[in-house]
C-alpha positions in Angstrom: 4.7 4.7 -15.5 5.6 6.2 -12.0 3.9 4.2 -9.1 5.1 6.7 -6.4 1.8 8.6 -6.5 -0.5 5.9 -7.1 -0.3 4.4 -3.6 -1.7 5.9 -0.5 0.8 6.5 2.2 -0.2 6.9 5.8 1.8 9.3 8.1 4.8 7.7 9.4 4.6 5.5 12.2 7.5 6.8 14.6 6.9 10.5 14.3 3.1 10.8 12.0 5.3 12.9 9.8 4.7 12.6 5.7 6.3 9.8 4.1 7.4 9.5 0.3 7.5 6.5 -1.9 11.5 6.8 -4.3 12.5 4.4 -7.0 16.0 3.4 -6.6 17.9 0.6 -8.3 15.2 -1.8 -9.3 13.6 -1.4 -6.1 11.0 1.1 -4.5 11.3 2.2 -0.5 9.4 4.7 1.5 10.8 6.9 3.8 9.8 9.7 6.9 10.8 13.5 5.6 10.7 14.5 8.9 12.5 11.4 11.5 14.0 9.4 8.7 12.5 5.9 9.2 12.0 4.4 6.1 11.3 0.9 4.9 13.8 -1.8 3.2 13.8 -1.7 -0.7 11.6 -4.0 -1.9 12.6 -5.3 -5.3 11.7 -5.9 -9.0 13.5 -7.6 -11.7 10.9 -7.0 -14.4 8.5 -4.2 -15.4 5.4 -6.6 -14.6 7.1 -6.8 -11.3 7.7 -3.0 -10.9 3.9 -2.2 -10.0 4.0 -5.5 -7.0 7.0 -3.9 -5.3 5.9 -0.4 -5.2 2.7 -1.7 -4.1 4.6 -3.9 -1.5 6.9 -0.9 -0.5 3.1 1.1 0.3 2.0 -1.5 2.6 4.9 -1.9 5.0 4.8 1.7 5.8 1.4 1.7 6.1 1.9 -1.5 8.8 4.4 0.0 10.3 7.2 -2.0 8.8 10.4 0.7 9.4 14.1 1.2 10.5 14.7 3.9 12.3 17.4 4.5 13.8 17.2 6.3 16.7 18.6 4.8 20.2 16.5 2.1 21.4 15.1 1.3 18.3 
């Protein structure tokens, strides 16, 4: 099943641009299309955890919970 719509992202936190949710390795991250800032990978080593880390992955954008690496940051 593919949890990268299921989740409501909110607009990125450094720039309010849109943010998408990718599957990579056994692990789900968000990241900005616009600035770049994403979150780290969060991730699974089952498929019962696979739904928990894309879950997981949802809420630290939505807190705020990014790199970005742009001076100062």
């Amino acid at each position: 099943m593919d949890f990268t719509e299921k989740f409501e992202l909110h607009e990125c936190p450094i720039c309010g641009g849109a943010g998408l949710m990718e599957e990579e390795d056994h692990g789900y991250y968000v990241a900005c299309l616009d600035c770049g800032s994403y979150t780290g990978t969060v991730g699974y080593k089952t498929e019962e955890g696979r739904e928990q880390a894309a879950e997981k992955s949802a809420m630290l954008w939505n807190t705020g919970k990014v790199i970005n690496s742009a001076p100062g940051e």
